[in-house]
Steps between C-alpha positions, in 0.01 A plus 500: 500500500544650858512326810211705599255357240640123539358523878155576451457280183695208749281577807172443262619168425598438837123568604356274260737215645385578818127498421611162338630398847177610716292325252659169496541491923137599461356226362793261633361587882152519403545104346749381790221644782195345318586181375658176601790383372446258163096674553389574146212725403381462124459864351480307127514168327884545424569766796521452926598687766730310728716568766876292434851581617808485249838447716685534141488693191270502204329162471621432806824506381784329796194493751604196670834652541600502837416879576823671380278594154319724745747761531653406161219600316439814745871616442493469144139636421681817709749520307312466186263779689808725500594487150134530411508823669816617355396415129189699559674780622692481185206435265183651642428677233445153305124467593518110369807362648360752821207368513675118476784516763227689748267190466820259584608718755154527686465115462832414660496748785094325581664157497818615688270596783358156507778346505676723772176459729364210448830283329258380211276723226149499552321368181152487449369540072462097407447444107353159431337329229395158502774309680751744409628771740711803446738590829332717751604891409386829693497859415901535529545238252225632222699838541797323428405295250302852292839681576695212313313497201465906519901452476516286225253699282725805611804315360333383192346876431874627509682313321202544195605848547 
């Protein structure tokens, strides 16, 4: 296939990261402006809003670091952005594995931002049940976490092919 037809079919995917991106700072500066920090709001018996900061990775993953996981995590989820982008320029025609790496890529460019900005990722979706309590997420992470599984049905469709 041309290079002609691999830009448009990249720039769509592009968009739909970036839509990924606006939504997630959305709702991250809508929570961060109208709550407290800790300040939980029950939407459902297993399900708050709350507004938390994450200095590490997922599960707060080398938060009590000493701040050097800050750019660590912002260099490599750029780097990761990068190949992302090149694979999909590759591959765009693969609507699964597309529609997979766009979701990862979206999510790790709306965390980057936090973590350039504001040196921590603003969290706010709090699972719970009982005494039990899942780590705080937000929108990045669910579009990272769809776009993982999206990959590994991908992976598991082609090799049954």
């Amino acid at each position: 296939m041309g290079a002609s037809a691999v830009r448009p079919r990249l720039a769509g995917w592009l968009v739909i990261a970036g839509l990924i991106i606006v939504a997630d700072q959305i709702t991250k500066i809508m929570v961060d402006r109208l709550f407290a920090y800790g300040e939980r709001l029950p939407l459902l018996p297993v399900l708050d809003l709350t507004l938390l900061y994450n200095r590490g990775a997922a599960f707060s993953f080398l938060a009590g670091a000493a701040g050097w996981q800050r750019w660590f995590f912002t260099v490599l989820a750029l780097a990761v952005s990068g190949f992302i982008v090149w694979m999909l320029a590759r591959h765009g025609d693969r609507r699964l594995f597309s529609w997979s790496l766009t979701l990862i890529l979206g999510g790790a460019l709306g965390n980057v931002i936090d973590r350039f900005l504001h040196g921590h990722v603003i969290d706010f979706v709090l699972l719970h049940y009982g005494g039990w309590f899942f780590p705080a997420f937000n929108l990045a992470d669910s579009a990272i976490t769809i776009g993982a599984v999206l990959l590994i049905l991908d992976e598991i469709k082609r090799k049954g092919n």
